[in-house]
Biotite code that builds the C-alpha atoms (Angstrom):
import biotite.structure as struc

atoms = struc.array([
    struc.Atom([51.970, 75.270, 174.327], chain_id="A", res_id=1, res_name="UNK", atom_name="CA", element="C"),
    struc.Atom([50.418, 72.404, 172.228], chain_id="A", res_id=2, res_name="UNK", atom_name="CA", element="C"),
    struc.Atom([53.136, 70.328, 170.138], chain_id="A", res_id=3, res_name="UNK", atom_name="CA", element="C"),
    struc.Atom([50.782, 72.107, 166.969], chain_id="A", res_id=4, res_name="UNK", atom_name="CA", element="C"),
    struc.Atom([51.498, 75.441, 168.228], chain_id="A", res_id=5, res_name="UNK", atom_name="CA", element="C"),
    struc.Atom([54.712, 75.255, 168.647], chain_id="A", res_id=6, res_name="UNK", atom_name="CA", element="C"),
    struc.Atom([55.659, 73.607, 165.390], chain_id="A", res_id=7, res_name="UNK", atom_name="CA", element="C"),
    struc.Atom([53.490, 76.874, 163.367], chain_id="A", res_id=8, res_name="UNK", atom_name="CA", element="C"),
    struc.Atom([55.433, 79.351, 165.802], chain_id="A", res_id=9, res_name="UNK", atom_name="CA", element="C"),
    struc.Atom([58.829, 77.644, 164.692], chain_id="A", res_id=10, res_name="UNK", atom_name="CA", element="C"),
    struc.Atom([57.702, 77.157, 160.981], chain_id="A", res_id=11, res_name="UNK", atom_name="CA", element="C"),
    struc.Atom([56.842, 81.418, 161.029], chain_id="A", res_id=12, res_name="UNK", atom_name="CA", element="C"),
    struc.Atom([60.127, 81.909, 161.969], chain_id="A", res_id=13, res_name="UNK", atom_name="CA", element="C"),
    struc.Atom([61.303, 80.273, 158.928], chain_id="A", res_id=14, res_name="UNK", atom_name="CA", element="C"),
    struc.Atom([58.839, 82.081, 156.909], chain_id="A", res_id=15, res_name="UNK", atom_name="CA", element="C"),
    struc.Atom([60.410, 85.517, 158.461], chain_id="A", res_id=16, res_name="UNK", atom_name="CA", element="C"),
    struc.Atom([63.985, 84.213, 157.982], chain_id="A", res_id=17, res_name="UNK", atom_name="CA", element="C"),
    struc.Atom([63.130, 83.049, 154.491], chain_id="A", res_id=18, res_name="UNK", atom_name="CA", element="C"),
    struc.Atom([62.044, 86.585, 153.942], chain_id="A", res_id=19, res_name="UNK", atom_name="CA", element="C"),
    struc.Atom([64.645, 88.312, 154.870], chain_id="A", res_id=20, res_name="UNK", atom_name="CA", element="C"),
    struc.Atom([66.913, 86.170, 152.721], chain_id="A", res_id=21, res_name="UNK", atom_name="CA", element="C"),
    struc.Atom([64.865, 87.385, 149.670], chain_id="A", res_id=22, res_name="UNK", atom_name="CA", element="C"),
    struc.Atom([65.502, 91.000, 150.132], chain_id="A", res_id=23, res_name="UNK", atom_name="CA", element="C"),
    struc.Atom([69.029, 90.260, 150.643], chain_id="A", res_id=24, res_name="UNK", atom_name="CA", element="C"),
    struc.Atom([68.603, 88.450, 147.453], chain_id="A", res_id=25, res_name="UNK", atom_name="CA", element="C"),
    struc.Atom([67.049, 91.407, 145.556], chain_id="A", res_id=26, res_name="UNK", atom_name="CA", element="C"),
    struc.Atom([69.624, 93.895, 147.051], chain_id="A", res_id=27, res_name="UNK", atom_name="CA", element="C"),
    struc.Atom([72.437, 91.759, 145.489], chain_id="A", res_id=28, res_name="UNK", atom_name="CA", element="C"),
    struc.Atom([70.609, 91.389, 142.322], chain_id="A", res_id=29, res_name="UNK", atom_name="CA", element="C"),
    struc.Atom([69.739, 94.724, 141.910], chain_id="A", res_id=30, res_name="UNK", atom_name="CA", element="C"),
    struc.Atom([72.900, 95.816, 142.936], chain_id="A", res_id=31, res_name="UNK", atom_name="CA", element="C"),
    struc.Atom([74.923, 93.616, 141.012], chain_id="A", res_id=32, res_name="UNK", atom_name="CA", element="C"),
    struc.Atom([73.287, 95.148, 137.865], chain_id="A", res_id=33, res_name="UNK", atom_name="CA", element="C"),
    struc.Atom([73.447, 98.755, 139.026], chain_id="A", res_id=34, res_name="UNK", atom_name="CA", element="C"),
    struc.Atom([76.771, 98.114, 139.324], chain_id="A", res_id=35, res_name="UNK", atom_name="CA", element="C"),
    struc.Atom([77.396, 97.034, 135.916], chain_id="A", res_id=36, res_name="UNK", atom_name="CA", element="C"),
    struc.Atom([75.043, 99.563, 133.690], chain_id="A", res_id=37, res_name="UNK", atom_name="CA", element="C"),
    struc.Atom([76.523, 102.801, 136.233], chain_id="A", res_id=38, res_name="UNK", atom_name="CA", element="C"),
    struc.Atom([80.449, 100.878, 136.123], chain_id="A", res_id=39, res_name="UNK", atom_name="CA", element="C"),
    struc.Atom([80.141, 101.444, 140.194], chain_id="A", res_id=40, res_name="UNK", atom_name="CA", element="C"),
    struc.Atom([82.896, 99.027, 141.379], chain_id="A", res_id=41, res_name="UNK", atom_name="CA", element="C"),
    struc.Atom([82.199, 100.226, 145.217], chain_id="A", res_id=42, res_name="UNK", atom_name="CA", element="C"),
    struc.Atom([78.777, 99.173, 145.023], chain_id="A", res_id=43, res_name="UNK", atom_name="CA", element="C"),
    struc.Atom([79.986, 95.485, 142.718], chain_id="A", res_id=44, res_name="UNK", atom_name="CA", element="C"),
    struc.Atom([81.826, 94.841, 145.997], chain_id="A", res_id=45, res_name="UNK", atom_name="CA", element="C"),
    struc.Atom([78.876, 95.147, 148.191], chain_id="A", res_id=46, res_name="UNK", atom_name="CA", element="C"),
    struc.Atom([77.419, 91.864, 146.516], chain_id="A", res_id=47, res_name="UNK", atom_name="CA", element="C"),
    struc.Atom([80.227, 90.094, 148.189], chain_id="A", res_id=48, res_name="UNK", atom_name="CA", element="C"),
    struc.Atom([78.789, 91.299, 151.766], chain_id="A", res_id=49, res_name="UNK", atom_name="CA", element="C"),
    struc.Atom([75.247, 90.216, 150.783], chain_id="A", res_id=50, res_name="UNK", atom_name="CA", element="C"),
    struc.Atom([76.407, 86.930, 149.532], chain_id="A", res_id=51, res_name="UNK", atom_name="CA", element="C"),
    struc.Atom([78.018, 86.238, 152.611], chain_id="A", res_id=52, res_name="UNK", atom_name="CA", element="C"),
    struc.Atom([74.625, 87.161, 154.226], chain_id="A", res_id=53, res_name="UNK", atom_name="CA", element="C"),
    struc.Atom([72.463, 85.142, 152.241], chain_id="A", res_id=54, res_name="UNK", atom_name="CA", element="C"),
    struc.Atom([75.292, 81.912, 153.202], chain_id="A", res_id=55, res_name="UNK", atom_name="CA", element="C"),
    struc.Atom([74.812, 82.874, 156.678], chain_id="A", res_id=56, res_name="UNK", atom_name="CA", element="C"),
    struc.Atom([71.166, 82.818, 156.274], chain_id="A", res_id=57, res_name="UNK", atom_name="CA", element="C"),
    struc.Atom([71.548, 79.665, 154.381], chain_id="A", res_id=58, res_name="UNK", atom_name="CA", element="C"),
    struc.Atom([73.162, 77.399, 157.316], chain_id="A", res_id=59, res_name="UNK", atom_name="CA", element="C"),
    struc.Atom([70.621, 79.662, 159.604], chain_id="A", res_id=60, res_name="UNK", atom_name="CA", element="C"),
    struc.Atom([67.338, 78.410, 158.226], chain_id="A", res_id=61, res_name="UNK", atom_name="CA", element="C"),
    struc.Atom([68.900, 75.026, 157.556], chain_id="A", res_id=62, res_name="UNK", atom_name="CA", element="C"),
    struc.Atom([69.493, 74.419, 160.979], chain_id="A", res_id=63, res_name="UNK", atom_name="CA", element="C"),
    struc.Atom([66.190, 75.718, 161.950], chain_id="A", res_id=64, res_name="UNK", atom_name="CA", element="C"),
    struc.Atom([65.047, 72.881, 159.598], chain_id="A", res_id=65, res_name="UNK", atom_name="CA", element="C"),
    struc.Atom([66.633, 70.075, 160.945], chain_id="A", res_id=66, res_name="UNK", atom_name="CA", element="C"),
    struc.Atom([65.701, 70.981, 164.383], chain_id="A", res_id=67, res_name="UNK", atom_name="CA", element="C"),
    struc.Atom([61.858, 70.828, 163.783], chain_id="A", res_id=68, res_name="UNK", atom_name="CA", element="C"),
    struc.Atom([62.495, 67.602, 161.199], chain_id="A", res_id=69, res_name="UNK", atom_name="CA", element="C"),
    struc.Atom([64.278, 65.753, 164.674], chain_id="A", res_id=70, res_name="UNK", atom_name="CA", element="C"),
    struc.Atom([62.252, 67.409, 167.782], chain_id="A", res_id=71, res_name="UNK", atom_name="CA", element="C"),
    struc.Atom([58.643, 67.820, 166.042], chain_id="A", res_id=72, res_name="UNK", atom_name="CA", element="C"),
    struc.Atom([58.357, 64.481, 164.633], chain_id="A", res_id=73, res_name="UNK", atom_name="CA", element="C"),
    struc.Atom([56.230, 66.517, 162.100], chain_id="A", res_id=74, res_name="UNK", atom_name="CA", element="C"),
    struc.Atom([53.053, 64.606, 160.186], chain_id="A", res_id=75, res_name="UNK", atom_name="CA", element="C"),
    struc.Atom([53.309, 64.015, 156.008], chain_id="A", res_id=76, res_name="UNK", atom_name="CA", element="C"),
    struc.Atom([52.003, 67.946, 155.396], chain_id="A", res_id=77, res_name="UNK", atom_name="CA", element="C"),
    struc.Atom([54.391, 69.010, 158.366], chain_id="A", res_id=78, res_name="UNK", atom_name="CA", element="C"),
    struc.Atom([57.297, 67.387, 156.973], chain_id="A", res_id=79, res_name="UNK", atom_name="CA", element="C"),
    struc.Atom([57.577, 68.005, 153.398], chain_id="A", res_id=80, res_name="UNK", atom_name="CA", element="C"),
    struc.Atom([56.765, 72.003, 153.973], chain_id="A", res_id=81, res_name="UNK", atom_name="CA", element="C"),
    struc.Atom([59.814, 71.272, 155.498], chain_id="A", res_id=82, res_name="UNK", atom_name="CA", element="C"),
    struc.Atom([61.831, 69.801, 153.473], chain_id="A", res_id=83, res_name="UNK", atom_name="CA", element="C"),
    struc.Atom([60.386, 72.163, 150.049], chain_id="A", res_id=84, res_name="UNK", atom_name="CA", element="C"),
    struc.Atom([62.072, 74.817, 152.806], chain_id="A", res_id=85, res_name="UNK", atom_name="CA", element="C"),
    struc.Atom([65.577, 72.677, 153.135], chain_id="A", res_id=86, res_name="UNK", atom_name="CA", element="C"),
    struc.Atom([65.904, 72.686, 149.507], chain_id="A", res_id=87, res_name="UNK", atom_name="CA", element="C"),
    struc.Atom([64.452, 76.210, 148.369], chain_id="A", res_id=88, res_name="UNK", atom_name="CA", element="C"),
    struc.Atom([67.411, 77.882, 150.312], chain_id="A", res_id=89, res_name="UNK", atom_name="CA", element="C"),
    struc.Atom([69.597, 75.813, 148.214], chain_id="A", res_id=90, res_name="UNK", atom_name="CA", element="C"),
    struc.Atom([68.732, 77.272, 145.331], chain_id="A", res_id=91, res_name="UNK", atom_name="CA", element="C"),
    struc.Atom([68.613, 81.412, 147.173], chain_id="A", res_id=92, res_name="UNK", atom_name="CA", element="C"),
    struc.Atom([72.032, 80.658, 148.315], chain_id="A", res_id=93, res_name="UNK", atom_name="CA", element="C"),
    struc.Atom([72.932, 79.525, 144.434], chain_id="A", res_id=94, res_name="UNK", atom_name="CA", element="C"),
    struc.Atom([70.847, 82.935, 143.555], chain_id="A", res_id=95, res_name="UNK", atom_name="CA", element="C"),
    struc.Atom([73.414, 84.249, 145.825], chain_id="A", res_id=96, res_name="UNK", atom_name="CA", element="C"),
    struc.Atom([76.481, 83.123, 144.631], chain_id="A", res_id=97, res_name="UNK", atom_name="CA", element="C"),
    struc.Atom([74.918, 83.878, 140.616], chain_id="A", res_id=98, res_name="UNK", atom_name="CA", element="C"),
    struc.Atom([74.888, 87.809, 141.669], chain_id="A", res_id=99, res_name="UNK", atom_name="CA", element="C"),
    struc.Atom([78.061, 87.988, 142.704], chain_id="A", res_id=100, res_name="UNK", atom_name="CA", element="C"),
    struc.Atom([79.750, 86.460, 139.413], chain_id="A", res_id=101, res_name="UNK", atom_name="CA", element="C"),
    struc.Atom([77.745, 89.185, 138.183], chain_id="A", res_id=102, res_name="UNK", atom_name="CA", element="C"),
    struc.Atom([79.012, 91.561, 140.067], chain_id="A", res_id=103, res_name="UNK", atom_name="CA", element="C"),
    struc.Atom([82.698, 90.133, 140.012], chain_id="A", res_id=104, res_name="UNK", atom_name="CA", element="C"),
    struc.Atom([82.632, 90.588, 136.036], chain_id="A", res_id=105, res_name="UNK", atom_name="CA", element="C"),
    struc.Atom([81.064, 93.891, 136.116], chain_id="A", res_id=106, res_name="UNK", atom_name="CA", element="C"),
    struc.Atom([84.134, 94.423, 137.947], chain_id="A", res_id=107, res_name="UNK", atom_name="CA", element="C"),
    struc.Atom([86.187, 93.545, 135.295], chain_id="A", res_id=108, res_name="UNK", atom_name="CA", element="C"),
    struc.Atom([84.111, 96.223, 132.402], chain_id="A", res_id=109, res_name="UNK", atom_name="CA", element="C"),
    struc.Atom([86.388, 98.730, 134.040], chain_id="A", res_id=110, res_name="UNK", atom_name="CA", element="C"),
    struc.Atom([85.386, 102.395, 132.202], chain_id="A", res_id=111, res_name="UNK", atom_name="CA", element="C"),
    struc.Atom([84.873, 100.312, 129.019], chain_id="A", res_id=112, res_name="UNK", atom_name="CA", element="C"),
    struc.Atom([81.824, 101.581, 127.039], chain_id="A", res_id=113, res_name="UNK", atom_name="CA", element="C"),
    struc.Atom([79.355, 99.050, 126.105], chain_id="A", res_id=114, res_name="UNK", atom_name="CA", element="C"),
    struc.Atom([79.068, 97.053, 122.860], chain_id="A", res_id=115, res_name="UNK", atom_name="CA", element="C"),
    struc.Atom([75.490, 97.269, 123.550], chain_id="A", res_id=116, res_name="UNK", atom_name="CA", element="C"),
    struc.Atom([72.759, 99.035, 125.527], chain_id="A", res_id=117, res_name="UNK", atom_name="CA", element="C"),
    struc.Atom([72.223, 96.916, 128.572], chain_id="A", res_id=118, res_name="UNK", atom_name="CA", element="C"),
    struc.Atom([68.149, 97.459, 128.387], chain_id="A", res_id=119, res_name="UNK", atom_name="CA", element="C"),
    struc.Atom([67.342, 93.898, 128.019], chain_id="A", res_id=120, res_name="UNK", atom_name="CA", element="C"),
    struc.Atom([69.852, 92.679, 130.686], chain_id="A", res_id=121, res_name="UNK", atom_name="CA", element="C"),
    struc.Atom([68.016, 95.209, 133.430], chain_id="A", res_id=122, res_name="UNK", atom_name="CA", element="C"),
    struc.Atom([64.357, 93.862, 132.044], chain_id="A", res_id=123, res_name="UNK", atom_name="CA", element="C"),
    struc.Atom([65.846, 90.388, 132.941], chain_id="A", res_id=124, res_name="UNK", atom_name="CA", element="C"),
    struc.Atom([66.661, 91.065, 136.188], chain_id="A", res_id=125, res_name="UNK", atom_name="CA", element="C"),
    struc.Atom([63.775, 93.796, 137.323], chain_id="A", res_id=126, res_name="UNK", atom_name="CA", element="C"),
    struc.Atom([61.715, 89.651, 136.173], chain_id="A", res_id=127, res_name="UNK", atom_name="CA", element="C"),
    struc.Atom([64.287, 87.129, 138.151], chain_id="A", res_id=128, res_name="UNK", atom_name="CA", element="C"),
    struc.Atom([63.688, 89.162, 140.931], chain_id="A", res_id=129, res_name="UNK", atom_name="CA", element="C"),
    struc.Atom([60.314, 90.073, 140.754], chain_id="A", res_id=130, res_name="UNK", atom_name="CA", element="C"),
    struc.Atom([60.140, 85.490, 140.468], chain_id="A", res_id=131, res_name="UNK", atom_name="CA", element="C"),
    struc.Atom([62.280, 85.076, 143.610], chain_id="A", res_id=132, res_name="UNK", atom_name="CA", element="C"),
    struc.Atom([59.747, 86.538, 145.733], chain_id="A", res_id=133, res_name="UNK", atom_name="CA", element="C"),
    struc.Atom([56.907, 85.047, 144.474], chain_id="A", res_id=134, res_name="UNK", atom_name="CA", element="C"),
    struc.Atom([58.425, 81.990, 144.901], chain_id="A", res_id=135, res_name="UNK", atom_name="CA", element="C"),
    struc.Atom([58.865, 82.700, 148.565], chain_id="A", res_id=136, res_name="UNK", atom_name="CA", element="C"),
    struc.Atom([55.870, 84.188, 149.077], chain_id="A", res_id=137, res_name="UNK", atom_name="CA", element="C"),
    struc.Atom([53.886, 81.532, 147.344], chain_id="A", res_id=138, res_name="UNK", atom_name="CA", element="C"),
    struc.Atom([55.708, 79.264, 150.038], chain_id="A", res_id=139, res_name="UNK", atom_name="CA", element="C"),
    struc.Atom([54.749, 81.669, 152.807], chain_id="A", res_id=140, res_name="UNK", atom_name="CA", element="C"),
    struc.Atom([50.815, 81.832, 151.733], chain_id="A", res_id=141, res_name="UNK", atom_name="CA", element="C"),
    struc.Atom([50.541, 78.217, 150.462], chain_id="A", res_id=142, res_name="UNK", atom_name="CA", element="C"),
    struc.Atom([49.558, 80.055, 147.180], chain_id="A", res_id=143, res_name="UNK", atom_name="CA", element="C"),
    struc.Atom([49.589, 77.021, 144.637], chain_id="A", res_id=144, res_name="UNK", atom_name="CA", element="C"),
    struc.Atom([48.519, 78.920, 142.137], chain_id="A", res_id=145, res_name="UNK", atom_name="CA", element="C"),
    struc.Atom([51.207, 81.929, 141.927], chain_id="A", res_id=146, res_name="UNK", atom_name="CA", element="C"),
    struc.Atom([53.656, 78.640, 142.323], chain_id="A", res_id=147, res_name="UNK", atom_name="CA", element="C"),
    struc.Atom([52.685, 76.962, 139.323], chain_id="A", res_id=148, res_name="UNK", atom_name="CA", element="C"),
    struc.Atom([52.406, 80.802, 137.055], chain_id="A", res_id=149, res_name="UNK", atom_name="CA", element="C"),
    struc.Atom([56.780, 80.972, 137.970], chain_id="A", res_id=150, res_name="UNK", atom_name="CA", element="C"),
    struc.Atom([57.043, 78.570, 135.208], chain_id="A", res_id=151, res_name="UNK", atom_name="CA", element="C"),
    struc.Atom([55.280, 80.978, 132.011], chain_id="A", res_id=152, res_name="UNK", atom_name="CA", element="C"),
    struc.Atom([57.050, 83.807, 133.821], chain_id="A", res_id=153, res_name="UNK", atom_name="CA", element="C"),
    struc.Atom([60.669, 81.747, 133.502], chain_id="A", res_id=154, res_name="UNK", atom_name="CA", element="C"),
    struc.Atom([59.591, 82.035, 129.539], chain_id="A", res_id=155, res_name="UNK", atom_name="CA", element="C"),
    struc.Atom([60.112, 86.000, 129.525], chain_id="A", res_id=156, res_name="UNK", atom_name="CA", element="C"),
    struc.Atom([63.420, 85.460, 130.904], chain_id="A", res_id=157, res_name="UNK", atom_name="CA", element="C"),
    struc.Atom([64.336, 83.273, 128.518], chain_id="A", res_id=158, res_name="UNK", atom_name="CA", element="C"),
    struc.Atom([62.862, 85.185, 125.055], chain_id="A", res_id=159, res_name="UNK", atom_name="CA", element="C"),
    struc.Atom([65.017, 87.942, 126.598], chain_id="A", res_id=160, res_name="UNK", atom_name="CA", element="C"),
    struc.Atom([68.117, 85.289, 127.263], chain_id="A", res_id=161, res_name="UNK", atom_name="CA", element="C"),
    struc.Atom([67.892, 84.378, 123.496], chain_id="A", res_id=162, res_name="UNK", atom_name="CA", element="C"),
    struc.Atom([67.782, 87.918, 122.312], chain_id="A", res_id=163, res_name="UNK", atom_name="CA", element="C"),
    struc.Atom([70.938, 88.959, 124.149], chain_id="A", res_id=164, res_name="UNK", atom_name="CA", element="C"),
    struc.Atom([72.752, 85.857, 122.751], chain_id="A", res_id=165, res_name="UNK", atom_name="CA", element="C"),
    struc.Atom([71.483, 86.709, 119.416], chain_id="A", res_id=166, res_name="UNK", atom_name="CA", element="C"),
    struc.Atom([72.783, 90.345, 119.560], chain_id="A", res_id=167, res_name="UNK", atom_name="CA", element="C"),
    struc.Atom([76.120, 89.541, 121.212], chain_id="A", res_id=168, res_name="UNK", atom_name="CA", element="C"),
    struc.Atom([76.970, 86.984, 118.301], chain_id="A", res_id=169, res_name="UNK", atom_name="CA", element="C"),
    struc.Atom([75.820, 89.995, 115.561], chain_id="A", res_id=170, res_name="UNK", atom_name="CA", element="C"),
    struc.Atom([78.094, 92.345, 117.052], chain_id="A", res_id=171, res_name="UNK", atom_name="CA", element="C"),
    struc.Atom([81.026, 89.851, 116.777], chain_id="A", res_id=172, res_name="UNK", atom_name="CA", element="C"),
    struc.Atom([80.470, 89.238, 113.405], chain_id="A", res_id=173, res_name="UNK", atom_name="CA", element="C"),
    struc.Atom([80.479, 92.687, 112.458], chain_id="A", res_id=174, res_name="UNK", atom_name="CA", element="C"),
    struc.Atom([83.341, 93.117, 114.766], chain_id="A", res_id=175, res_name="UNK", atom_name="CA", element="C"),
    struc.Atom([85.370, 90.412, 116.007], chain_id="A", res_id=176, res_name="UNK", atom_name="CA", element="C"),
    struc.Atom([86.894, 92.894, 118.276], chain_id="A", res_id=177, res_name="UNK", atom_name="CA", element="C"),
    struc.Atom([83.837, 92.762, 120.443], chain_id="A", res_id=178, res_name="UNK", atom_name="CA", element="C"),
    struc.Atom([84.514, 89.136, 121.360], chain_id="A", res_id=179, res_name="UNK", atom_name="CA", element="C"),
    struc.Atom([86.004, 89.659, 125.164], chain_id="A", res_id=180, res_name="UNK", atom_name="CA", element="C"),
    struc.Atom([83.290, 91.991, 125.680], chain_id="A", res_id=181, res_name="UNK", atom_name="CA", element="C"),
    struc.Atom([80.563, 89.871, 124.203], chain_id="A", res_id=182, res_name="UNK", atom_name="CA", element="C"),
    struc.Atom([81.884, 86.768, 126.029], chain_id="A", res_id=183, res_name="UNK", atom_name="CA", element="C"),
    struc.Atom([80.938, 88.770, 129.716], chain_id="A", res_id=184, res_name="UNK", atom_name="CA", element="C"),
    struc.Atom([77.702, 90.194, 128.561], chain_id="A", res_id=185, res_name="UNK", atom_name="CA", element="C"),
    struc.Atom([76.691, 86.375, 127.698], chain_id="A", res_id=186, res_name="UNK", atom_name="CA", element="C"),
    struc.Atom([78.252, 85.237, 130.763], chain_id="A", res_id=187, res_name="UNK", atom_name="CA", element="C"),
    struc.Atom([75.806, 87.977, 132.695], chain_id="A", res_id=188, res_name="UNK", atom_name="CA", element="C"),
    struc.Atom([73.064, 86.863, 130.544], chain_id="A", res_id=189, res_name="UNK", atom_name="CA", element="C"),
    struc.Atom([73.757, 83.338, 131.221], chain_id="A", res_id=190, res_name="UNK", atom_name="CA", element="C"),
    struc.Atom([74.077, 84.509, 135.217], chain_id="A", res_id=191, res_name="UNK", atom_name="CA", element="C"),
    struc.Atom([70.279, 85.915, 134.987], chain_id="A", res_id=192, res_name="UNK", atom_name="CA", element="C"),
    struc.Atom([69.147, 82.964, 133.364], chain_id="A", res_id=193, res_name="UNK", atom_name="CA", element="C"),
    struc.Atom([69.885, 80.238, 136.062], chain_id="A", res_id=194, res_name="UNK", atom_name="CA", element="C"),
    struc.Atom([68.650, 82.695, 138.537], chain_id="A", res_id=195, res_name="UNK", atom_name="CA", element="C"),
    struc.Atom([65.587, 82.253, 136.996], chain_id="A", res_id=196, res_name="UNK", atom_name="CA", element="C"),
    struc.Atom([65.502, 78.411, 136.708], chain_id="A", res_id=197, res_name="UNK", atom_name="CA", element="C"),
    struc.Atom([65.985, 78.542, 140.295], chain_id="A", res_id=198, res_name="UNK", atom_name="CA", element="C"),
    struc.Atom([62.892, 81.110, 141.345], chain_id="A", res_id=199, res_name="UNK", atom_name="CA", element="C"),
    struc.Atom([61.333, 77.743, 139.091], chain_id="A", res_id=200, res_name="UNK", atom_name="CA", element="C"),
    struc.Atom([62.588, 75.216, 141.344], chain_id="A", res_id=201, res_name="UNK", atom_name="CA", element="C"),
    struc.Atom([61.581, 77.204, 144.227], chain_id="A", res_id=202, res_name="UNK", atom_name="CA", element="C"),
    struc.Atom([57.799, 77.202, 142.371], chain_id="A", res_id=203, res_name="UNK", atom_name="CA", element="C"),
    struc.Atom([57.892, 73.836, 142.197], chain_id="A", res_id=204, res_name="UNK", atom_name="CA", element="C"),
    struc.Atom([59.027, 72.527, 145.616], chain_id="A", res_id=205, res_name="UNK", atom_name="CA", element="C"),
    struc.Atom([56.409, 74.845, 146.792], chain_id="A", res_id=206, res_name="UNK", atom_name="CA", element="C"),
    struc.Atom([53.987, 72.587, 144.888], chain_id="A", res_id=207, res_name="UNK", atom_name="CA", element="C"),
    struc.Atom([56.053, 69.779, 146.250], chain_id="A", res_id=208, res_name="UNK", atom_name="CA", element="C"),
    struc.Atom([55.022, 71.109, 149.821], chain_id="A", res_id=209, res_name="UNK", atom_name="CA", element="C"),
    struc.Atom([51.233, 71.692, 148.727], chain_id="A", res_id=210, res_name="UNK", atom_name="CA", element="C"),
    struc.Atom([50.417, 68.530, 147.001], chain_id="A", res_id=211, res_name="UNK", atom_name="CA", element="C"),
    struc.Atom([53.161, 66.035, 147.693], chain_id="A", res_id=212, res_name="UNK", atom_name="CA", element="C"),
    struc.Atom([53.629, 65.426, 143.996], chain_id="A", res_id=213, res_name="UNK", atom_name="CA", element="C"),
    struc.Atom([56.485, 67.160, 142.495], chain_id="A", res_id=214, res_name="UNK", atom_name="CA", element="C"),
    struc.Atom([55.282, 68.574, 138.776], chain_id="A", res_id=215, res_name="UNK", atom_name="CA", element="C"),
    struc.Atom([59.195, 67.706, 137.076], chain_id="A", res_id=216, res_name="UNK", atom_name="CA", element="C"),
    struc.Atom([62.565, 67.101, 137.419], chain_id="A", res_id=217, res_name="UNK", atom_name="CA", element="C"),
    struc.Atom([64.643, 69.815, 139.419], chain_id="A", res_id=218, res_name="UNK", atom_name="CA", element="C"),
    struc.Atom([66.901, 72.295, 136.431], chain_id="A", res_id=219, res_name="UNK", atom_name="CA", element="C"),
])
């Protein structure tokens, strides 16, 4: 097997790793949220298991990483696909850690009802996920283009970001004893905000790998 060969067959299996640490993403995402709009504290714990998952897949594809950067002696392209790679599963595994705060305060919601319906927190996350795996997938198919569109996407997020805030600090001034509950929904809101900025970083080290330029400085 040519040295070219073998560094695309061990750069797929990074792809196909990096894959399958997105749907663990989604899983805890989506079931981080489930968990808080149906107060299912089984299924809240079950983001812990897929966070530890998505750090196991973390060191995983990192040391997949390293091992082409020291054995393949990989050429300019070669090497910063690479390293877009090393730090894109930096931010996942921070996506990782994100849903399970969210999950560890839906925890804490108990049978409470809800100050407010939780429509606009769900619409957030149905986006951050939907920009998680484009970000990979851009990655995967050297797709500049769906890269660079992350960024106007990230812009949804955060119109919804600022309507939650807006609503939470409403409901505490027509009720100040909504504050505890407010202060968690924000937190969540604030939780589903980073995890966009990172599907953005991920955009833009994929541009990083593509071009060699990188378009701004990391959030």
């Amino acid at each position: 097997m040519s040295i070219r060969a073998k560094y695309e067959k061990e750069l797929q299996g990074i792809f196909d790793s990096l894959v399958l640490m997105c749907r663990h993403i989604e899983a805890a995402i989506e079931k981080c949220v489930k968990a808080l709009t149906d107060c299912d504290f089984e299924l809240a714990r079950d983001v812990f298991e897929e966070e530890k998952q998505i750090d196991e897949m973390e060191r995983s594809i990192e040391q997949a990483c390293f091992k082409i950067l020291l054995m393949e002696t990989p050429v300019a392209r070669d090497f910063r696909e690479v390293s877009a790679a090393l730090k894109m599963i930096t931010d996942l595994e921070r996506i990782g850690d994100q849903a399970r705060d969210i999950a560890e305060i839906a925890i804490q919601f108990k049978d409470e009802g809800y100050i407010k319906k939780l429509t606009d927190i769900t619409k957030m996350a149905v986006i951050v996920i939907q920009m998680v795996k484009d970000g990979v997938q851009a990655y995967i198919n050297r797709d500049l283009e769906l890269a660079r569109s992350l960024d106007a996407t990230d812009d949804k997020v955060d119109g919804l970001f600022n309507k939650v805030m807006a609503d939470c600090i409403e409901l505490v001034k027509k009720d100040p004893d909504n504050a505890e509950q407010a202060v968690m929904l924000l937190m969540i809101n604030k939780y589903l905000e980073r995890i966009g900025d990172h599907a953005v970083n991920i955009g833009e080290w994929v541009e990083f790998a593509l071009t060699g330029s990188h378009p701004k400085k990391i959030k």
